[in-house]
SEVOKOL-136821 format. One line per field, with one value per residue (C-alpha): residue number from 0; residue in one letter; chain; x, y negated, z negated. Coordinates in steps of 0.02 Angstrom, whole numbers, padded with zeros to 5 digits, always signed. Example, Ala and Ser with C-alpha at 12.3 -4.5 7.8 and 13.67 -1.06 7.14 Angstrom:
// residues 2
n (0	1)
res (A	S)
chain (A	A)
xx (+00615	+00684)
yy (+00225	+00053)
zz (-00390	-00357)
//
This chain:
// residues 448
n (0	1	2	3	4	5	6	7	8	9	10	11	12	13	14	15	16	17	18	19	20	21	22	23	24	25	26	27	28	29	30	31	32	33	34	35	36	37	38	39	40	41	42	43	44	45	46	47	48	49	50	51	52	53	54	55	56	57	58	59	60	61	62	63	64	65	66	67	68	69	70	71	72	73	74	75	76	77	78	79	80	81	82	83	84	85	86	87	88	89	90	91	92	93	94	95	96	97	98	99	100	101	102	103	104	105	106	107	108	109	110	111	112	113	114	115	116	117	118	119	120	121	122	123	124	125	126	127	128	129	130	131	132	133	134	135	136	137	138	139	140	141	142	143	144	145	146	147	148	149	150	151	152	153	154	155	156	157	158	159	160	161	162	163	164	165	166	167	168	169	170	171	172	173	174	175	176	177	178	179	180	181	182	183	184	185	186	187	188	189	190	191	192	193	194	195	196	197	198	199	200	201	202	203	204	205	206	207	208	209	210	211	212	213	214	215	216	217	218	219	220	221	222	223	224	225	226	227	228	229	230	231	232	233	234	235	236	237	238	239	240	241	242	243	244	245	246	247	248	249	250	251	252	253	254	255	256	257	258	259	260	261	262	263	264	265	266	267	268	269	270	271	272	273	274	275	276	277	278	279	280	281	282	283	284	285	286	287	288	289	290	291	292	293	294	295	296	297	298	299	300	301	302	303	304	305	306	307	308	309	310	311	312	313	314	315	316	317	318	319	320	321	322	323	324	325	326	327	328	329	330	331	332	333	334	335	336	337	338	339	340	341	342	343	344	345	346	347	348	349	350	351	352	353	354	355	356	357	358	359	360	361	362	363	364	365	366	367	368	369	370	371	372	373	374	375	376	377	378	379	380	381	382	383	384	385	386	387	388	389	390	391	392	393	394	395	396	397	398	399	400	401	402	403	404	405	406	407	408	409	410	411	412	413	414	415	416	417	418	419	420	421	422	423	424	425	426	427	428	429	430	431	432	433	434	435	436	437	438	439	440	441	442	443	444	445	446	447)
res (X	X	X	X	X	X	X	X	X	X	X	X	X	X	X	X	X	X	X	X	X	X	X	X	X	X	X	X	X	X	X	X	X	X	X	X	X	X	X	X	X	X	X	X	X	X	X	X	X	X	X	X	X	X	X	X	X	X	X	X	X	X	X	X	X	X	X	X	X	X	X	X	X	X	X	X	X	X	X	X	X	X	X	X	X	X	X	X	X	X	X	X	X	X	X	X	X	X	X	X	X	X	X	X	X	X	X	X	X	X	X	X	X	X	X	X	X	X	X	X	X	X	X	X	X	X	X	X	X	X	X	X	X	X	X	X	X	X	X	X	X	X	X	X	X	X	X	X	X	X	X	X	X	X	X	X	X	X	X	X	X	X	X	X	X	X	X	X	X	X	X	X	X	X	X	X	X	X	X	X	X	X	X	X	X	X	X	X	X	X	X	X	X	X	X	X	X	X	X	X	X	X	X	X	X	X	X	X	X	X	X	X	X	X	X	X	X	X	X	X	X	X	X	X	X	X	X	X	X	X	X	X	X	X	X	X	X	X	X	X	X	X	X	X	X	X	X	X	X	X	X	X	X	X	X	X	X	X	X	X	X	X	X	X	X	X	X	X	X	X	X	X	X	X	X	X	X	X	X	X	X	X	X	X	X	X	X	X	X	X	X	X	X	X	X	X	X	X	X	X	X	X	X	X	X	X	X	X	X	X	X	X	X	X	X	X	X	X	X	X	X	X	X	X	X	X	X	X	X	X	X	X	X	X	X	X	X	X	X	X	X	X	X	X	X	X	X	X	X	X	X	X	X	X	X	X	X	X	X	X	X	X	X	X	X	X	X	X	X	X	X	X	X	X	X	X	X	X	X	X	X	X	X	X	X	X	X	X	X	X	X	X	X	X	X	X	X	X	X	X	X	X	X	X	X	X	X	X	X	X	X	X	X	X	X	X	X	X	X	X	X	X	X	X	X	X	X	X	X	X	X	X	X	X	X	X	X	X	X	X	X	X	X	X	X	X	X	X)
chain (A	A	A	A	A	A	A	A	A	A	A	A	A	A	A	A	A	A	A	A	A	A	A	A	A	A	A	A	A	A	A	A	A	A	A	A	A	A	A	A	A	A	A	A	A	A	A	A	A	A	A	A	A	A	A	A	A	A	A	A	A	A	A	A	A	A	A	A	A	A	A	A	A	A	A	A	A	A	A	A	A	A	A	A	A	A	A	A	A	A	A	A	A	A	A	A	A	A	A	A	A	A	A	A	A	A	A	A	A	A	A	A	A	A	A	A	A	A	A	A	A	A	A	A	A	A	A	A	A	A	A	A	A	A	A	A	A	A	A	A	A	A	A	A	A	A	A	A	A	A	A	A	A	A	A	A	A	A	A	A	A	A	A	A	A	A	A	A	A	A	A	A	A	A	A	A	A	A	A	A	A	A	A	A	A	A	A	A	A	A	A	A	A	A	A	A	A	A	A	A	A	A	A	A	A	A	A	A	A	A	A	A	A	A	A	A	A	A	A	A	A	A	A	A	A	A	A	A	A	A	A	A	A	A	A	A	A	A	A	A	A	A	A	A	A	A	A	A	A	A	A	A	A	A	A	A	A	A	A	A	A	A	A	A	A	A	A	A	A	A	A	A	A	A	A	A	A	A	A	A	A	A	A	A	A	A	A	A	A	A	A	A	A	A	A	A	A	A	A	A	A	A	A	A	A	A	A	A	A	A	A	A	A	A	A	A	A	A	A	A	A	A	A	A	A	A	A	A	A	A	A	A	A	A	A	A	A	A	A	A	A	A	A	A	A	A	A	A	A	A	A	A	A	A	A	A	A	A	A	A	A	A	A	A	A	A	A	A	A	A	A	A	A	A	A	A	A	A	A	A	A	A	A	A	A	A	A	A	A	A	A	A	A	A	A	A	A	A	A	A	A	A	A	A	A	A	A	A	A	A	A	A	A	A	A	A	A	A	A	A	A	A	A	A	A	A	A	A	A	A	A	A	A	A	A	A	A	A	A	A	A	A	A	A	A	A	A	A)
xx (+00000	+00072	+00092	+00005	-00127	-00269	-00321	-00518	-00546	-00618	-00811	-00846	-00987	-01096	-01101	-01172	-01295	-01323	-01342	-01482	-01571	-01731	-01724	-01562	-01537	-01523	-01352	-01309	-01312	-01194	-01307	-01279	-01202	-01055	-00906	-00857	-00999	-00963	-01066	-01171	-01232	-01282	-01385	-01493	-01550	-01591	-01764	-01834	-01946	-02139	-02221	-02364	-02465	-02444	-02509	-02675	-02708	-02696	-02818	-02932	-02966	-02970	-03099	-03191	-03184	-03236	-03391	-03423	-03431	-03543	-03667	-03700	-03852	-03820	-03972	-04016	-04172	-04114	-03960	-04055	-04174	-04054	-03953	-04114	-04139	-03967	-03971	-04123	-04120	-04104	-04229	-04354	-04296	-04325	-04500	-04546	-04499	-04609	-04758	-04716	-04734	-04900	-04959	-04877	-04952	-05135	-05134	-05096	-05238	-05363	-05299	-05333	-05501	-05591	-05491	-05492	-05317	-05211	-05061	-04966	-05034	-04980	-04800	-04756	-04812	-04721	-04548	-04530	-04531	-04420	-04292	-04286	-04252	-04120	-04026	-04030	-03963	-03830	-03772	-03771	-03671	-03582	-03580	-03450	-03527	-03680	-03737	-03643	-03478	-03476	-03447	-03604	-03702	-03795	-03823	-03901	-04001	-04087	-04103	-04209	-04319	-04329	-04373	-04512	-04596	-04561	-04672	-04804	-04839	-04866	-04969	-05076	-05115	-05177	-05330	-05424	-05293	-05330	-05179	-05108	-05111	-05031	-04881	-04855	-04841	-04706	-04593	-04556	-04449	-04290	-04305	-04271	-04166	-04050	-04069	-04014	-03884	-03811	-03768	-03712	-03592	-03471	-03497	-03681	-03758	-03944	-03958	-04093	-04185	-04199	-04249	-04393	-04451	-04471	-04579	-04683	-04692	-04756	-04897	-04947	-04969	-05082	-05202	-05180	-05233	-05383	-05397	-05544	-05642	-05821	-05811	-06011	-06000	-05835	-05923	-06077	-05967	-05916	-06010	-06060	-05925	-05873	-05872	-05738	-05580	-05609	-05768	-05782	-05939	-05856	-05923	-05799	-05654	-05521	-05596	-05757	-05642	-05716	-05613	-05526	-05467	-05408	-05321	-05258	-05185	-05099	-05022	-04956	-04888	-04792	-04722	-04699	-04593	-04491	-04443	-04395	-04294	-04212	-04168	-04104	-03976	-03915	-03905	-03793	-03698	-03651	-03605	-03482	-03463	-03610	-03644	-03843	-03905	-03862	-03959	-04112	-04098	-04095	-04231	-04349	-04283	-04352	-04512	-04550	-04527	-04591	-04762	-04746	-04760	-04885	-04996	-04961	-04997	-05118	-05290	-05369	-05246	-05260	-05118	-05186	-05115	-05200	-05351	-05428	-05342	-05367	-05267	-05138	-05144	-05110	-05006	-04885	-04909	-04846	-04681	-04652	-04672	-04595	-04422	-04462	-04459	-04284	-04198	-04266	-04244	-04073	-04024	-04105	-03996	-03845	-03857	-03716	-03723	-03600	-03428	-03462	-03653	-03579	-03477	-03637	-03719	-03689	-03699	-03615	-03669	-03698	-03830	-03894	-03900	-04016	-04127	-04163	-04171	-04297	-04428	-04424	-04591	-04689	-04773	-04889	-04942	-04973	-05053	-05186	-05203	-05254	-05358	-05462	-05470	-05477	-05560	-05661	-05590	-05505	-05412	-05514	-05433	-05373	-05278	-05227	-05145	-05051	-04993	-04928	-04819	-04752	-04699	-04623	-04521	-04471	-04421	-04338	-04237	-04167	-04121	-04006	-03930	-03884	-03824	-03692	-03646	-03587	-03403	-03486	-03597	-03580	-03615	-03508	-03427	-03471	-03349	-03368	-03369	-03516	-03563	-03535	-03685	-03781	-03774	-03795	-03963	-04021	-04014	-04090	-04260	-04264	-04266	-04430)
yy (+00000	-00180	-00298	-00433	-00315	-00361	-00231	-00223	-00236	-00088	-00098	-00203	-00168	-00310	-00227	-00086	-00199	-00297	-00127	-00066	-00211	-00186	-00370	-00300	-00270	-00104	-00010	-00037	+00146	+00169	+00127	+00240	+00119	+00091	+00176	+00207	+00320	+00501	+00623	+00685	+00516	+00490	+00672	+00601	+00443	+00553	+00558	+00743	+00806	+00809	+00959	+00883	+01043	+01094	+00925	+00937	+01099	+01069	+00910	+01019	+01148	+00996	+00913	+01064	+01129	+00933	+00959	+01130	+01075	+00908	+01014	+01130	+01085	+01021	+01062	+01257	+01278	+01171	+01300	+01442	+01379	+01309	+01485	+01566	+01445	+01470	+01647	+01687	+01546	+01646	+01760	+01593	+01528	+01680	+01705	+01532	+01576	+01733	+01605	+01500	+01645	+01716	+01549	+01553	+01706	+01653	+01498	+01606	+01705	+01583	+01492	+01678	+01713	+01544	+01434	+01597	+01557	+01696	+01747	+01700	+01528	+01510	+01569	+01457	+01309	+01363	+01435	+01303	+01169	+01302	+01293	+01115	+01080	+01215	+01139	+00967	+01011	+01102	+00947	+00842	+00951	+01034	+01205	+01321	+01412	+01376	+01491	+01645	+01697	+01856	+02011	+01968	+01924	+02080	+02091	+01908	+01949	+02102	+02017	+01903	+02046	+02130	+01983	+01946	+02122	+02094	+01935	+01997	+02147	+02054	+01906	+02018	+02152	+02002	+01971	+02153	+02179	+02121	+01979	+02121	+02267	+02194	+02122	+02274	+02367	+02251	+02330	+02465	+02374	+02393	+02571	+02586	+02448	+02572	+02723	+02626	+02555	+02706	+02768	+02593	+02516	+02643	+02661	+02627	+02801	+02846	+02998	+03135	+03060	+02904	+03006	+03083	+02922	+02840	+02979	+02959	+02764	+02833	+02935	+02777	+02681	+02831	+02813	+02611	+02647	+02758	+02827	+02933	+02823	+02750	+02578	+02521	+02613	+02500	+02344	+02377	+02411	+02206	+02055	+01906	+01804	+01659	+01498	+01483	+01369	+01265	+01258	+01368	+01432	+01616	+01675	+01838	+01906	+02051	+02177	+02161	+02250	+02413	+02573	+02551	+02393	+02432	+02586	+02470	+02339	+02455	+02536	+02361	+02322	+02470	+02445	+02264	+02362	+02451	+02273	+02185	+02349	+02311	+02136	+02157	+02294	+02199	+02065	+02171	+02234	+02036	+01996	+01841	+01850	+01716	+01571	+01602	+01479	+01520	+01678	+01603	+01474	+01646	+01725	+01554	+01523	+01696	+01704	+01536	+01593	+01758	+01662	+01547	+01674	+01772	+01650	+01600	+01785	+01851	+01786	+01814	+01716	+01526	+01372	+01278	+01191	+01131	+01029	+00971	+00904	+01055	+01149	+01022	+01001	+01199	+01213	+01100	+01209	+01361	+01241	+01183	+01362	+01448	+01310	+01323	+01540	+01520	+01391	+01452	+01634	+01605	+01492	+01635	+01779	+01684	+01595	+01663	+01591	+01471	+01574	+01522	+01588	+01740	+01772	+01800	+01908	+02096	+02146	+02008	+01935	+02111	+02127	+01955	+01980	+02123	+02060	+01909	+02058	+02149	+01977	+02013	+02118	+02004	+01936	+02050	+01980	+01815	+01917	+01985	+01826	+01763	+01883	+01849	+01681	+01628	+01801	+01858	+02034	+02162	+02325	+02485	+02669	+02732	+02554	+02522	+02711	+02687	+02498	+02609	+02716	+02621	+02487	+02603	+02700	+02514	+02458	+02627	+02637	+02432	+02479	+02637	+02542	+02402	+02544	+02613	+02436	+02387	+02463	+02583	+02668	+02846	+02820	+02789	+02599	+02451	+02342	+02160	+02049	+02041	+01850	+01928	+02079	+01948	+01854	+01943	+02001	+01810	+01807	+01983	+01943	+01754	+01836	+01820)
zz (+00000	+00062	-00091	+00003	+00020	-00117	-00215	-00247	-00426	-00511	-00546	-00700	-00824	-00761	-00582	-00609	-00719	-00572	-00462	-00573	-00591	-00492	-00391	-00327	-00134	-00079	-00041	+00120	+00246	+00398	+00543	+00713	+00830	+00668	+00755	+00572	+00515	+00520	+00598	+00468	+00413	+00615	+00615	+00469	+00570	+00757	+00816	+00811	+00937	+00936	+00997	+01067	+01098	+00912	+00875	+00983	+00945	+00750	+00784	+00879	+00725	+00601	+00702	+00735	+00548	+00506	+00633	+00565	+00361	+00428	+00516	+00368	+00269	+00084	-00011	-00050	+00056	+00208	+00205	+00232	+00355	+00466	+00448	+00504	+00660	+00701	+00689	+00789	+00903	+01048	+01004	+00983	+01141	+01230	+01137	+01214	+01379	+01388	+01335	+01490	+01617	+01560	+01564	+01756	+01793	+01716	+01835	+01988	+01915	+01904	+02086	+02173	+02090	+02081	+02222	+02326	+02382	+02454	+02345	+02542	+02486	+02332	+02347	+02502	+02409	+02242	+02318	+02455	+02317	+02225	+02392	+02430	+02243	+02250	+02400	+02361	+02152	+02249	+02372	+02201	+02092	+02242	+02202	+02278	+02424	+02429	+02572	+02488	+02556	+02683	+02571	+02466	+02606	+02636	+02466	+02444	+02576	+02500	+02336	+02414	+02515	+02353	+02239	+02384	+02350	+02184	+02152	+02289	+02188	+02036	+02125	+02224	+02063	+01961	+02100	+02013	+01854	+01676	+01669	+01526	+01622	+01789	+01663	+01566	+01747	+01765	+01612	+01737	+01840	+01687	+01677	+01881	+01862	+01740	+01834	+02007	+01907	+01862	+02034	+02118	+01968	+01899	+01698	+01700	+01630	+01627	+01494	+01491	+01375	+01467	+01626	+01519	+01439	+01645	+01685	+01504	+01571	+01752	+01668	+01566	+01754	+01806	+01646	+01680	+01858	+01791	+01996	+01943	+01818	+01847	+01880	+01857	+01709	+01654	+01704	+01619	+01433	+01468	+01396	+01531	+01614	+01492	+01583	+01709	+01661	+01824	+01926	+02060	+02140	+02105	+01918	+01923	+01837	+01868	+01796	+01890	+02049	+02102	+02067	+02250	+02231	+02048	+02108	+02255	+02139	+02022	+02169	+02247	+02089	+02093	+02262	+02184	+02035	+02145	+02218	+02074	+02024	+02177	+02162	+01988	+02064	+02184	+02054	+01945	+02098	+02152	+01988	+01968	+02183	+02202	+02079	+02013	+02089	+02281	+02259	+02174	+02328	+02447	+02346	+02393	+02569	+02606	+02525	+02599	+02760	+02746	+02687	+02822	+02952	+02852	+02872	+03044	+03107	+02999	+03043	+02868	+02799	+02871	+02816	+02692	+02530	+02364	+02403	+02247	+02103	+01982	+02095	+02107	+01941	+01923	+02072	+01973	+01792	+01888	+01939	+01770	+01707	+01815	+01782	+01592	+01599	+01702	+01586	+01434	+01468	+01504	+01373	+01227	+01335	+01335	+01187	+01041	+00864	+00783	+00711	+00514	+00539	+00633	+00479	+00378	+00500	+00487	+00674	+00760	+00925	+01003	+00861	+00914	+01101	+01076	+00976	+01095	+01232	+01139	+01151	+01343	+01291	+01186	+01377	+01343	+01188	+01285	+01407	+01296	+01220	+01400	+01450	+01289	+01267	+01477	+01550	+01390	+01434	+01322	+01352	+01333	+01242	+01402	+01453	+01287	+01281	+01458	+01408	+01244	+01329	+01468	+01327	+01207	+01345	+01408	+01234	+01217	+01375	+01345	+01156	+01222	+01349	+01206	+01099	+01245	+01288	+01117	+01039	+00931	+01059	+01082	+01285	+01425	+01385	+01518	+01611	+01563	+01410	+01290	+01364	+01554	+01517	+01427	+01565	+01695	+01577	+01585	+01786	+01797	+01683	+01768	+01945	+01998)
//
């Protein structure tokens, strides 16, 4: 050390007073750019890295969990009841929808019997509404192919044939059918839907049992059908005519059809089942190829113009649309229905409960979908209700036996193929996610 060099004295008393005093500045730290710091003083002042996808994604579950504890209810009661509505909102949804078409198919009923239109009639005015509205939501939201692409093509275009027979069957059998036994005619169409199914889409399985339960359901169409019954004798067990819904110079009902044209309408309807089968197989078969929509829009295009030319050829059937304004007026009910069945049926299929309500359910969303599956057959409850409160009509022994069988066999066959599509079934497992089947349900039962 240089003598001229001066020498720092060493630290007094009164500076490290001064240090500790709490007015006094803090020590001073090597900044980075000080070429005399050392290294490890420099790594304690660099920036470190934000991993931004950490970040979001740890946002995302505190928001969510934040949504999730603000949505529960508070009070005791409010808990439970919005646990309930949660739980079985599909099944409501669903419930609601099968309200909707009865009331669809009671308005076609009462158009054909006291507006003596032709069932031709009535579906070009309904499904060429259904097509332009079709096209011109697909321009807006531009959905991907909207005339199909090449491999489904052929398929498309025997949905549509199908789905044609399909709702002819149905719309003609409700001209001499009580509105209850054309529907329940109707529950058919799953059980061929299964066993068509089984050969077309490898996995799909269609057991013994289910094979004797379809021919159980086709014995319950015969004693529907009653081909050997006395009709005067079955009109004469029925009060008078109630007063009509809409006035009409035509006082009758369904069931005032003589035993050919019964006979007639439950074999139509069949036909009409083996249709819908049909369109809900090549439904299944398209699967994700098509977007819903295009094949509802092929399913319309085709029964428009199938009507069209009906009418154009056949001289018993003129052109004519809605003249008066109760048949506007129920021209536009079966539009409304017939939107509110799609959307809500779909919604209830598709619909899945929230994760934390999930948790408290034993069964899961499998549990859930089937359930909401299962309300598919309350339309004939609706249906009864209509024929009773608009007709004045009610079901004898022998119908009410049939309806029995071909409802149970339905429930029966839908509940097995539930059980084989879930994890724990003991039959051959589908292909697909639970929300793809469920799906694929929802576009099946909102075909026609």
């Amino acid at each position: 050390m240089s003598p001229h060099q001066p020498q720092s004295p060493p630290p007094s008393h009164q500076n490290r007073d001064y240090q500790d005093h709490p007015d006094a500045p803090l020590p001073s730290q090597p900044y980075r750019d000080d070429p005399n710091a050392d290294l490890e003083s420099l790594a304690e002042y660099e920036p470190r890295p934000i991993d931004e996808d950490a970040e979001a994604e740890a946002l995302g579950q505190a928001h969510d969990q934040a949504q999730d504890e603000s949505s529960r209810p508070r009070t005791k009661y409010a808990a439970k009841a919005r646990i309930f509505w949660l739980r079985n909102k599909g099944m409501f949804l669903v419930l609601l929808a099968q309200m909707f078409g009865a009331s669809m198919n009671v308005m076609t009923q009462i158009l054909e019997i006291h507006s003596s239109m032709h069932p031709f009639q009535i579906l070009f005015a309904r499904m060429s509404i259904t097509a332009l509205a079709s096209y011109i939501y697909m321009f807006i939201t531009r959905t991907p192919h909207p005339l199909g692409t090449k491999p489904v093509l052929h398929l498309l275009l025997l949905r549509a044939v199908c789905g044609f027979m399909g709702v002819y069957g149905l719309y003609y059998s409700v001209q001499y059918l009580p509105l209850s036994e054309a529907t329940v005619i109707t529950f058919l169409a799953p059980i061929i839907t299964c066993y068509a199914c089984s050969f077309f889409i490898p996995g799909e399985t269609f057991s013994r049992r289910q094979q004797l339960a379809a021919i159980i359901s086709l014995i319950g169409v015969v004693l529907i059908a009653r081909p050997f019954s006395n009709s005067n004798s079955k009109q004469s067990s029925h009060p008078p005519p109630s007063p009509s819904p809409s006035p009409s110079k035509n006082e009758s009902r369904p069931d005032d059809a003589d035993a050919y044209h019964h006979v007639l309408a439950t074999i139509v309807a069949s036909i009409g089942v083996l249709g819908a089968a049909g369109a809900y197989t090549s439904i299944r078969v398209i699967g994700k190829r098509a977007h819903p929509l295009v094949s509802v829009t092929y399913f319309s295009s085709v029964t428009t113009i199938i009507s069209l030319l009906a009418m154009l050829v056949l001289p018993s059937v003129e052109f004519r649309v809605p003249h008066t304004r109760t048949e506007w007026m129920f021209m536009v009910g079966l539009g409304v229905c017939g939107f509110l069945l799609q959307f809500l049926l779909t919604a209830g299929l598709s619909y899945v409960p929230p994760k934390w309500v999930r948790d408290r359910t034993s069964g899961g969303a499998g549990r859930q979908g089937s359930k909401a599956t299962s309300m598919v057959y309350t339309q004939m409850l609706f249906a009864l209700f209509y024929d009773k409160v608009v007709w004045g009509t009610t079901l004898d022994g022998v119908a009410w036996i049939g309806s029995v069988l071909i409802l149970g066999c339905a429930i029966y066959v839908a509940v097995m193929q539930e059980g084989k599509g879930g994890n724990g079934g003991s039959g051959v497992k589908r292909g697909g996610s639970e929300g793809e089947r469920r799906e694929g349900e929802a576009e099946s039962a909102s075909a026609q």
